[in-house]
KETORTI-787420 format. One record per atom (N, C-alpha, C, O): residue number from 1; atom name; x, y, z. Coordinates in nm, 2 decimals, m for minus. Layout:
N
> NUM | CA | X | Y | Z .
...
***
This chain:
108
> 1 | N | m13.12 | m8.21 | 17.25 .
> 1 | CA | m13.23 | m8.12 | 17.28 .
> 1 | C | m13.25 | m8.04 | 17.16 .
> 1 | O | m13.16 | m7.99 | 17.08 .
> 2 | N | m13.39 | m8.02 | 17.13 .
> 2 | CA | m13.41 | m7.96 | 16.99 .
> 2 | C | m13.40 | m7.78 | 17.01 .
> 2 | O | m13.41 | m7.73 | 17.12 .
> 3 | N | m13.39 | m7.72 | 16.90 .
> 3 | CA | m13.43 | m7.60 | 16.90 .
> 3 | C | m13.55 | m7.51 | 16.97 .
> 3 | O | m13.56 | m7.41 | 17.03 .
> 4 | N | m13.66 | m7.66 | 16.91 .
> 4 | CA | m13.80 | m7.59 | 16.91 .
> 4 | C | m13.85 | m7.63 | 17.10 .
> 4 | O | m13.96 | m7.60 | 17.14 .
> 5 | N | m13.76 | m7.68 | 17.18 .
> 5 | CA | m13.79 | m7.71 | 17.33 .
> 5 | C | m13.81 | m7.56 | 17.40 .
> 5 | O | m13.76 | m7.46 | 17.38 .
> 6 | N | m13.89 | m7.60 | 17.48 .
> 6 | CA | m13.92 | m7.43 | 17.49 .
> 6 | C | m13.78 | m7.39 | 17.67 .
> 6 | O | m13.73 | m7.46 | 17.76 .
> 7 | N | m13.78 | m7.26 | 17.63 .
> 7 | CA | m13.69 | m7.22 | 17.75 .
> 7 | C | m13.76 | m7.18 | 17.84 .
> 7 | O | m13.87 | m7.13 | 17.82 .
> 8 | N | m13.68 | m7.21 | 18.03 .
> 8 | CA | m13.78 | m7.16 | 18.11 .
> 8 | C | m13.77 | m6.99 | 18.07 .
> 8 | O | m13.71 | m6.92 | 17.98 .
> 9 | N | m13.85 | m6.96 | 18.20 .
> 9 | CA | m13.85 | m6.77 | 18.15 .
> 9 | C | m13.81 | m6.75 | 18.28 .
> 9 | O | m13.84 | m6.79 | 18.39 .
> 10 | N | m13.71 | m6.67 | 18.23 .
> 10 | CA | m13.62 | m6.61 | 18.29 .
> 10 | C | m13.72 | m6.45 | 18.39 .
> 10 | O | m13.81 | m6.37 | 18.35 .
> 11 | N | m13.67 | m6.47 | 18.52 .
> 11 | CA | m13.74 | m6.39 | 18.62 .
> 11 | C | m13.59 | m6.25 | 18.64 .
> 11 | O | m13.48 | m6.27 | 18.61 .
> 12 | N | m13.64 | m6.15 | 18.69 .
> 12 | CA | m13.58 | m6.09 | 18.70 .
> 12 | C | m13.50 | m6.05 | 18.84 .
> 12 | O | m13.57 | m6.10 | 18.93 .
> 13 | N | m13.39 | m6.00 | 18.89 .
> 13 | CA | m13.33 | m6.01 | 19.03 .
> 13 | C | m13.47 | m6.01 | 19.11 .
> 13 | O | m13.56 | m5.95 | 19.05 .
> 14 | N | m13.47 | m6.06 | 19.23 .
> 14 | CA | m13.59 | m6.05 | 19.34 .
> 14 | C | m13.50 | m6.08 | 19.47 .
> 14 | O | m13.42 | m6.17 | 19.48 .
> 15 | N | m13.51 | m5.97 | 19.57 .
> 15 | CA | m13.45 | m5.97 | 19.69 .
> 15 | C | m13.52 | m5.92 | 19.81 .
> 15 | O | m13.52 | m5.81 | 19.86 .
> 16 | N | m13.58 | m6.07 | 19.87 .
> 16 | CA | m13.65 | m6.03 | 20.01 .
> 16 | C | m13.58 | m5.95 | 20.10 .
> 16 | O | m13.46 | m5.93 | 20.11 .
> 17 | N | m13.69 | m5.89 | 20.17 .
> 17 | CA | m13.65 | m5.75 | 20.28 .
> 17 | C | m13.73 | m5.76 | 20.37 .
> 17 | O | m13.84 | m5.79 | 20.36 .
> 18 | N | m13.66 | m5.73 | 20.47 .
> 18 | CA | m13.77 | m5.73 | 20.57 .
> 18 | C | m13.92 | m5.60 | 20.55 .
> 18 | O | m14.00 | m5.58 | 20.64 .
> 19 | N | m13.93 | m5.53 | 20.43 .
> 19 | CA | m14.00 | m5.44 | 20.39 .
> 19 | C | m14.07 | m5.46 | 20.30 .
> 19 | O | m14.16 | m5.37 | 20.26 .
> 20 | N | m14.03 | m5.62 | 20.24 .
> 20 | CA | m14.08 | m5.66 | 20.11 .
> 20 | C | m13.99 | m5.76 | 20.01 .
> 20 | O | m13.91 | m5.85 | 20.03 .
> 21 | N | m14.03 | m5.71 | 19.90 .
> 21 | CA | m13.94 | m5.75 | 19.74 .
> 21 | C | m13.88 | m5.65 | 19.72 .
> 21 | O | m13.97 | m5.57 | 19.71 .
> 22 | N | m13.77 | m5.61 | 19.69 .
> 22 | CA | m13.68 | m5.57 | 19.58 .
> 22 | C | m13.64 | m5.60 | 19.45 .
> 22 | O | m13.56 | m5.69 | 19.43 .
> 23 | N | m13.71 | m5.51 | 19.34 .
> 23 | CA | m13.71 | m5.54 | 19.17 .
> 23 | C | m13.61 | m5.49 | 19.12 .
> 23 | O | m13.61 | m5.38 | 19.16 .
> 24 | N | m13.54 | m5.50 | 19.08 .
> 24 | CA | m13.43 | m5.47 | 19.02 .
> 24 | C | m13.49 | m5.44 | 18.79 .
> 24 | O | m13.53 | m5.53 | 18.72 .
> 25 | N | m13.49 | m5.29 | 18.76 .
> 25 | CA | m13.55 | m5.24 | 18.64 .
> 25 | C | m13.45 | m5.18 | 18.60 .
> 25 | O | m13.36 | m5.12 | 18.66 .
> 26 | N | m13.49 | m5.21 | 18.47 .
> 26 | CA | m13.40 | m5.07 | 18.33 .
> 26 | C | m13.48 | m5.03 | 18.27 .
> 26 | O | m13.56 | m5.07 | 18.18 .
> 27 | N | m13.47 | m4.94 | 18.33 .
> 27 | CA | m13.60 | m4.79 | 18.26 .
> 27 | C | m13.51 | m4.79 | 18.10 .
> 27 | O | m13.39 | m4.81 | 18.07 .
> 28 | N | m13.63 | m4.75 | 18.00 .
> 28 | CA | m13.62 | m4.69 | 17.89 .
> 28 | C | m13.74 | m4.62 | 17.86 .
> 28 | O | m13.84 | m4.66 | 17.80 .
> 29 | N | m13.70 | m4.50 | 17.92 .
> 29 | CA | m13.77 | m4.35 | 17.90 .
> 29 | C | m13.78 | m4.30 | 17.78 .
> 29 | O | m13.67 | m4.30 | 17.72 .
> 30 | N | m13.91 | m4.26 | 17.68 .
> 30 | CA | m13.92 | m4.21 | 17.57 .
> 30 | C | m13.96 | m4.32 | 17.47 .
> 30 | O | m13.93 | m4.31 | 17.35 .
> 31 | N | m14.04 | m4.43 | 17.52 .
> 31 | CA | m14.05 | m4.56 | 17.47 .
> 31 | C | m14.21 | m4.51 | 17.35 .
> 31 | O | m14.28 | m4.42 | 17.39 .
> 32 | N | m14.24 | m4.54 | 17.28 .
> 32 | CA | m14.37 | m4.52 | 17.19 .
> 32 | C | m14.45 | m4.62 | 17.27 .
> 32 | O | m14.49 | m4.69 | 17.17 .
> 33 | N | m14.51 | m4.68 | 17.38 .
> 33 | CA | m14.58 | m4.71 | 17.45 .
> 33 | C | m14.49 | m4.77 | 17.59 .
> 33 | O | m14.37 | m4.80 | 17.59 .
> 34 | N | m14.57 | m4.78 | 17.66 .
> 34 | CA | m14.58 | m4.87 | 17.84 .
> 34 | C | m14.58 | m4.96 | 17.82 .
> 34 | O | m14.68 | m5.02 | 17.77 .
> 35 | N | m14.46 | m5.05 | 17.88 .
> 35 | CA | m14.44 | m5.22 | 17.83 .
> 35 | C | m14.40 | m5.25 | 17.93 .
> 35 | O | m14.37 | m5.17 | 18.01 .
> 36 | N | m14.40 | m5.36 | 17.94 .
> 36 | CA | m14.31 | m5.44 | 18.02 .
> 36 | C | m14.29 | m5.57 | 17.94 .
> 36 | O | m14.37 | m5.60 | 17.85 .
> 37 | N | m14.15 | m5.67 | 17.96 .
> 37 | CA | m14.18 | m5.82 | 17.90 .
> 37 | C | m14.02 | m5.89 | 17.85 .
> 37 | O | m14.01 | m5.97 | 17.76 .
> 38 | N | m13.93 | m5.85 | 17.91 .
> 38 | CA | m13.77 | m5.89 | 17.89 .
> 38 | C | m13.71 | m5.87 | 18.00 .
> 38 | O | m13.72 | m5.76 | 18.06 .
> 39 | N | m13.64 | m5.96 | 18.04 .
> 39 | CA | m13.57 | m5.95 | 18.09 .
> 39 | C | m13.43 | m5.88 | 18.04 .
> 39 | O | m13.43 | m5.85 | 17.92 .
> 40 | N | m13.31 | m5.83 | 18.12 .
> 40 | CA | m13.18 | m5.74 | 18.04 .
> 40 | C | m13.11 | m5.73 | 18.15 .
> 40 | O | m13.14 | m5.66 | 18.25 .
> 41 | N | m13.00 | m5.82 | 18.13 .
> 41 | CA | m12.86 | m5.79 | 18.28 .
> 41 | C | m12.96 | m5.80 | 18.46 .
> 41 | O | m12.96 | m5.72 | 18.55 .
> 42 | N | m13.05 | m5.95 | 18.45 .
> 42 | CA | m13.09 | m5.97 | 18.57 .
> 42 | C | m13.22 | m5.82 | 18.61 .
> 42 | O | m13.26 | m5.81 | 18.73 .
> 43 | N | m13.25 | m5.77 | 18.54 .
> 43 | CA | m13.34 | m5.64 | 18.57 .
> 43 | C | m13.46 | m5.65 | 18.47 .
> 43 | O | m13.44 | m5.67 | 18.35 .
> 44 | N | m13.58 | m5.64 | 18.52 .
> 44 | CA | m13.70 | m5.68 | 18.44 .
> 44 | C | m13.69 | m5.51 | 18.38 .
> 44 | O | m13.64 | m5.43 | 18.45 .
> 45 | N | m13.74 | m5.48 | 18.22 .
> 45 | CA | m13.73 | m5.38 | 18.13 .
> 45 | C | m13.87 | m5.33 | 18.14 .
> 45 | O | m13.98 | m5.38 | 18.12 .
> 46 | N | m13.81 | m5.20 | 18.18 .
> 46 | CA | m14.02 | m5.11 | 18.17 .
> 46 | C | m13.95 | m4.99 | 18.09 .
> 46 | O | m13.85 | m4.93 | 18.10 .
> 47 | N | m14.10 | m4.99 | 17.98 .
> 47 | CA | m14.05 | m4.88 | 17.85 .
> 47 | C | m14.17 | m4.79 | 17.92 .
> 47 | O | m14.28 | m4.82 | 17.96 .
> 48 | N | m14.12 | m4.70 | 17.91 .
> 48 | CA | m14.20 | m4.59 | 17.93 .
> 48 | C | m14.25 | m4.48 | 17.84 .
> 48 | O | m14.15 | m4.42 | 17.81 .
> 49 | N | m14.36 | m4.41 | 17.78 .
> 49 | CA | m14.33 | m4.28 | 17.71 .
> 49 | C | m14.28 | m4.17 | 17.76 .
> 49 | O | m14.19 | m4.12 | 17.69 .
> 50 | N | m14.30 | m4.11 | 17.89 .
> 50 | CA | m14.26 | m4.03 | 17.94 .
> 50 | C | m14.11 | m3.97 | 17.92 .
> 50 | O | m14.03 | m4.05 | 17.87 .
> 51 | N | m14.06 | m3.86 | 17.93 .
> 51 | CA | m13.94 | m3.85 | 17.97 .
> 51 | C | m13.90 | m3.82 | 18.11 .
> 51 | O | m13.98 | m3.79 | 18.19 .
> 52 | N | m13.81 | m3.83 | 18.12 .
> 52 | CA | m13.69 | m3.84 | 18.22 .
> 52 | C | m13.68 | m3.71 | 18.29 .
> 52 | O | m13.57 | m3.66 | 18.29 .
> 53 | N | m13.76 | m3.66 | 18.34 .
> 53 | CA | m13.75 | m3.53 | 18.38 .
> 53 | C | m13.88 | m3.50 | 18.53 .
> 53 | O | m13.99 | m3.54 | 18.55 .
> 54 | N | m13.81 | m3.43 | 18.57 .
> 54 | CA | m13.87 | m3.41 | 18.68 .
> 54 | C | m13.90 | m3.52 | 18.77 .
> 54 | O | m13.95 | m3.50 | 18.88 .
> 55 | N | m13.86 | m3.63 | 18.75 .
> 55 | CA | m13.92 | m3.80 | 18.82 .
> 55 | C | m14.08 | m3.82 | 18.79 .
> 55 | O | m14.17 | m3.86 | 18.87 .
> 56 | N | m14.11 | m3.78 | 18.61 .
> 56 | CA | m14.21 | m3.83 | 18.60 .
> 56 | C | m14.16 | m4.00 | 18.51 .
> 56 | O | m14.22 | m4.11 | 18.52 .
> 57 | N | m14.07 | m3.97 | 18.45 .
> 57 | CA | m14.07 | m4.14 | 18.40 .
> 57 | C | m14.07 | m4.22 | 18.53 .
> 57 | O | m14.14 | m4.32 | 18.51 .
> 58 | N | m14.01 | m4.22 | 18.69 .
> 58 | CA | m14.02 | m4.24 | 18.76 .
> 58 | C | m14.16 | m4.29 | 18.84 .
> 58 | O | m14.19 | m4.38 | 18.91 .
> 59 | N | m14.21 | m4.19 | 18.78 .
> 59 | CA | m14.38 | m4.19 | 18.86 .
> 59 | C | m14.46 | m4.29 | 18.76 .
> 59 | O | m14.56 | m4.35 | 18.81 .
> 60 | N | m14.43 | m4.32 | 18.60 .
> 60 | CA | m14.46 | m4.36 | 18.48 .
> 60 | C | m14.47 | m4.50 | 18.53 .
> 60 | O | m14.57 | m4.58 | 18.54 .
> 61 | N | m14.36 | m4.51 | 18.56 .
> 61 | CA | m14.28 | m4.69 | 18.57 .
> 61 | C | m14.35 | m4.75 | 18.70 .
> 61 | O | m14.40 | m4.86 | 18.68 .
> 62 | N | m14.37 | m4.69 | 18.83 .
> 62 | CA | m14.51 | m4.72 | 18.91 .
> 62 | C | m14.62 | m4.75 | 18.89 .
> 62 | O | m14.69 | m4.85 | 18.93 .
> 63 | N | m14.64 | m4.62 | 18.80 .
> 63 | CA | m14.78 | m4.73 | 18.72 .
> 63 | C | m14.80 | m4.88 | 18.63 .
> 63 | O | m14.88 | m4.97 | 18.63 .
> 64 | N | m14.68 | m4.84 | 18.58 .
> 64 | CA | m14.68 | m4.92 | 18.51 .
> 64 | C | m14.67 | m5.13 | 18.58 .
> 64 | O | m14.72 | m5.24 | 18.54 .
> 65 | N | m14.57 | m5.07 | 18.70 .
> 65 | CA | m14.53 | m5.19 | 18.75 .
> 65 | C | m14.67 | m5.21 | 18.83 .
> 65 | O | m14.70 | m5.33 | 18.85 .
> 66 | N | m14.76 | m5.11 | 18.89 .
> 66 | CA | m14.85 | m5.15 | 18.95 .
> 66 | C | m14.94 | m5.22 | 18.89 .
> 66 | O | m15.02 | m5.30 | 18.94 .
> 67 | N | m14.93 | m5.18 | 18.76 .
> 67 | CA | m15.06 | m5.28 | 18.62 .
> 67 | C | m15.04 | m5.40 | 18.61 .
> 67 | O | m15.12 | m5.50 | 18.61 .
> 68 | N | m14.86 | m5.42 | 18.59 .
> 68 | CA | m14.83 | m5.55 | 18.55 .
> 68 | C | m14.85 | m5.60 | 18.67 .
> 68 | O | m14.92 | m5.71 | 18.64 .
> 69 | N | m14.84 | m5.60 | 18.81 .
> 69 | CA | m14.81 | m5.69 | 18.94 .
> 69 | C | m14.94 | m5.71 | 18.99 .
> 69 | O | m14.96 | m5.79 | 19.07 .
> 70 | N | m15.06 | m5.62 | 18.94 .
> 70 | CA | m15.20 | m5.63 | 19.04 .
> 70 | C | m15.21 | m5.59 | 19.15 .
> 70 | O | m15.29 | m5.64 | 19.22 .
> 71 | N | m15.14 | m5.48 | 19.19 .
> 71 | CA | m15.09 | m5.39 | 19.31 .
> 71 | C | m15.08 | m5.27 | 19.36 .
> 71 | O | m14.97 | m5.22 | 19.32 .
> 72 | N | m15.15 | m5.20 | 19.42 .
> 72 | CA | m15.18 | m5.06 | 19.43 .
> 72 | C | m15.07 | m4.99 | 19.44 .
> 72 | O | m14.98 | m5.03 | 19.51 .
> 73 | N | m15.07 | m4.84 | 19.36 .
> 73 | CA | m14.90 | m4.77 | 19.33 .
> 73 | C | m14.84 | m4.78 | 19.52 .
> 73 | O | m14.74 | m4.82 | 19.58 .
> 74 | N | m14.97 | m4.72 | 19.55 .
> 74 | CA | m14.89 | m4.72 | 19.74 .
> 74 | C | m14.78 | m4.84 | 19.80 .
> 74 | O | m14.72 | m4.85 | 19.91 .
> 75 | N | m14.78 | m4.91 | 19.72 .
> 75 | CA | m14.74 | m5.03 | 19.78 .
> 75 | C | m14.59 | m5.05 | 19.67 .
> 75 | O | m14.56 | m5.15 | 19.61 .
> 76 | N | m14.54 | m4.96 | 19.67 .
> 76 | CA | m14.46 | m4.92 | 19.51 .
> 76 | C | m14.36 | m4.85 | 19.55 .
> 76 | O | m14.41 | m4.75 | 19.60 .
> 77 | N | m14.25 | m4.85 | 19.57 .
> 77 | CA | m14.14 | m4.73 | 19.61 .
> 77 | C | m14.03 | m4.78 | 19.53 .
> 77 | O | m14.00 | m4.89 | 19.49 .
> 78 | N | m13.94 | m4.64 | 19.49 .
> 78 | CA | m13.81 | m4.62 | 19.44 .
> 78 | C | m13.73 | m4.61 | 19.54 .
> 78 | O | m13.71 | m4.50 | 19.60 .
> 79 | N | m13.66 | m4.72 | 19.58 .
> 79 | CA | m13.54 | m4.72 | 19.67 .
> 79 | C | m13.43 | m4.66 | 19.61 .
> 79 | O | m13.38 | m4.57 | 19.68 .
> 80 | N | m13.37 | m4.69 | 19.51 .
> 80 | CA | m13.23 | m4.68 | 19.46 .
> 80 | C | m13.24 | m4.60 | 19.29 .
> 80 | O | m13.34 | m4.65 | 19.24 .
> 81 | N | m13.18 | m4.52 | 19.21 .
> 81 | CA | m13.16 | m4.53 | 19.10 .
> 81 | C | m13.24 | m4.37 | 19.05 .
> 81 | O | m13.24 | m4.34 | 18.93 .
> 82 | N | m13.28 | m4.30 | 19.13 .
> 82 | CA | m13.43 | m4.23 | 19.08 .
> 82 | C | m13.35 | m4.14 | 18.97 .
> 82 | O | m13.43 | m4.06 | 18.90 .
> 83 | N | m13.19 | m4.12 | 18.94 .
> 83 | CA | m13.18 | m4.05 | 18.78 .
> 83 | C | m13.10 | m4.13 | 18.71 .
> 83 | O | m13.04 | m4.08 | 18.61 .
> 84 | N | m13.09 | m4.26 | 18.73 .
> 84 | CA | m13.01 | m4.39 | 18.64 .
> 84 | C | m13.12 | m4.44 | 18.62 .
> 84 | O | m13.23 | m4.41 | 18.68 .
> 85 | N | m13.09 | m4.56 | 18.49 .
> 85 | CA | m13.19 | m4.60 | 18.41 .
> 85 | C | m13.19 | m4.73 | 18.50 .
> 85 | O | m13.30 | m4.80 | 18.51 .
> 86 | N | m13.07 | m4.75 | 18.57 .
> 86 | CA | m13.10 | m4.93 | 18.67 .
> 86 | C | m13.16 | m4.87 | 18.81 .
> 86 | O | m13.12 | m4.79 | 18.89 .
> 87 | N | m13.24 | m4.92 | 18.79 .
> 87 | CA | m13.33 | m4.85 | 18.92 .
> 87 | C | m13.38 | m4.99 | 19.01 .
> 87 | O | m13.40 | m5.10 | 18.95 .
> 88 | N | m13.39 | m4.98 | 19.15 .
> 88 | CA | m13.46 | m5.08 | 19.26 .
> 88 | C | m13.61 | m5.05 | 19.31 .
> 88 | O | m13.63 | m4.95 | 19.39 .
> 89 | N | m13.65 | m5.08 | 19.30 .
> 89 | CA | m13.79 | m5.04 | 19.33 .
> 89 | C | m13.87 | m5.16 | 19.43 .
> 89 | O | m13.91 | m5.26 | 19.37 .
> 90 | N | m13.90 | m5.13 | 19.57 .
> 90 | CA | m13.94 | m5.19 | 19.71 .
> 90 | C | m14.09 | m5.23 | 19.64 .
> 90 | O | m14.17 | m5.14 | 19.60 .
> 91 | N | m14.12 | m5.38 | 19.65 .
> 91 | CA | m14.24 | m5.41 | 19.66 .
> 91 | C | m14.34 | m5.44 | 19.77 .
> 91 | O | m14.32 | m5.56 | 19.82 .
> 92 | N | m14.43 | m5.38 | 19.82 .
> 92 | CA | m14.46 | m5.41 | 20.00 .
> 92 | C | m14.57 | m5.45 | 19.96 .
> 92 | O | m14.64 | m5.42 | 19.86 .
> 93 | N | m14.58 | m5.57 | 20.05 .
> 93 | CA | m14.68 | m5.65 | 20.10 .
> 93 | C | m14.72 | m5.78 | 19.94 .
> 93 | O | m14.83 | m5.81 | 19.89 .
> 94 | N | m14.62 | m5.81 | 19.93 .
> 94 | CA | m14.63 | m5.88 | 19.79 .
> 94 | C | m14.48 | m6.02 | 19.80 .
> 94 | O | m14.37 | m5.98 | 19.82 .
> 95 | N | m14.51 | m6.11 | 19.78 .
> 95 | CA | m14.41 | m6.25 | 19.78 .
> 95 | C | m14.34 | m6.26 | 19.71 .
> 95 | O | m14.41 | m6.20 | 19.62 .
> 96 | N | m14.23 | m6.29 | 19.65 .
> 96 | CA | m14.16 | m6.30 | 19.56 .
> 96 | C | m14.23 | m6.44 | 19.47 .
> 96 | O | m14.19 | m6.43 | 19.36 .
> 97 | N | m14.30 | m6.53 | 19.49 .
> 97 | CA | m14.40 | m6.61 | 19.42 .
> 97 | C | m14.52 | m6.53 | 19.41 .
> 97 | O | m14.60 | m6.62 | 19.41 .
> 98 | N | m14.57 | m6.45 | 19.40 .
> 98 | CA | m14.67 | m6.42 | 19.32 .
> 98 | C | m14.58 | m6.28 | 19.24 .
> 98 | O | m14.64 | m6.25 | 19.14 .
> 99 | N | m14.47 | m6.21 | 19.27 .
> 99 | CA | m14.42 | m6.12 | 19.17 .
> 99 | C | m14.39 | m6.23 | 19.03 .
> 99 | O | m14.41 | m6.19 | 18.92 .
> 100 | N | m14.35 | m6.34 | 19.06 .
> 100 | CA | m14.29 | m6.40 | 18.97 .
> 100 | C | m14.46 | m6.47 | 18.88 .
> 100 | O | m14.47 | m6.48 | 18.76 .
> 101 | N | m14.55 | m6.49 | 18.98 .
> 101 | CA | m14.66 | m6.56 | 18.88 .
> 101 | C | m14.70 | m6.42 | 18.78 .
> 101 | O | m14.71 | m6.41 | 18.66 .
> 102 | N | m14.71 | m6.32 | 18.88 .
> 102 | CA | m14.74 | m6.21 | 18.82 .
> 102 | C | m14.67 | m6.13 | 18.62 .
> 102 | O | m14.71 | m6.07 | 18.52 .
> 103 | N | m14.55 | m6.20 | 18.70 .
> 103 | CA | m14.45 | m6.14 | 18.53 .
> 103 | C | m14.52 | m6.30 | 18.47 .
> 103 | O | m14.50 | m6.31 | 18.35 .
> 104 | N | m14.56 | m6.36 | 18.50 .
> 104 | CA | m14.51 | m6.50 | 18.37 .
> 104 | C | m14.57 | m6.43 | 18.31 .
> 104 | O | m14.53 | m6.31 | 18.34 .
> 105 | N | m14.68 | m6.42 | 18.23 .
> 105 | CA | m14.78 | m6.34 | 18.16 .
> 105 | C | m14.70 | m6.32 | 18.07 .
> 105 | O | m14.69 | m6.40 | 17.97 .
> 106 | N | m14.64 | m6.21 | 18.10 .
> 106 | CA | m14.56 | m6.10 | 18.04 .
> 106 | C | m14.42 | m6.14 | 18.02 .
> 106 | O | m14.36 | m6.04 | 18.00 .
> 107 | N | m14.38 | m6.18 | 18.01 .
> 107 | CA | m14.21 | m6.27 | 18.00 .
> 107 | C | m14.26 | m6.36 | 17.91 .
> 107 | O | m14.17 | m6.37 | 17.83 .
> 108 | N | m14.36 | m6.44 | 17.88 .
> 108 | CA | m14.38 | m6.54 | 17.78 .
> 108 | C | m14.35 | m6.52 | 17.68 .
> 108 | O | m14.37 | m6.61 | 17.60 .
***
């Protein structure tokens, strides 16, 4: 197999719920723009500018995941993590095949 063969792209944890998807992220608060696009330890990476304070990088990374997924923030919740950088975040009313069509994009 050569070098130049391309790799699949790697998806980030996804864990159906009876409430939804569960994303599993590693915030990096204080980022020089709003990113998304790597995967890191099974957790899709959202950079944020914001800081860490008050649960606005929190509120940051909603938006942010709402832009990347095509999904209104309401449909957006922080289950787990809200002052750790590994955070869970509940995706409602959204499939784990279209979260994943949704990152290819961005994982390319």
């Amino acid at each position: 197999m050569s070098d130049d063969a391309e790799k699949p792209v790697e998806f980030p944890e996804l864990k159906s719920t009876p409430e939804g998807i569960e994303l599993s992220v590693r915030a990096i608060p204080g980022a020089s723009r709003n990113s998304t696009g790597e995967i890191r330890q099974g957790a899709l990476v959202v950079k944020v500018t914001t800081a860490p304070e008050k649960g606005k990088a929190n509120r940051t990374i909603c938006e942010v995941l709402s832009g990347t997924l095509g999904i209104p923030k309401s449909r957006i919740r922080l289950l787990r993590g809200e002052q750790s950088r590994r955070k869970t975040f509940l995706l409602m009313k959204i499939t784990s095949n279209e979260v994943e069509e949704a990152l290819r994009s961005h994982l390319e």
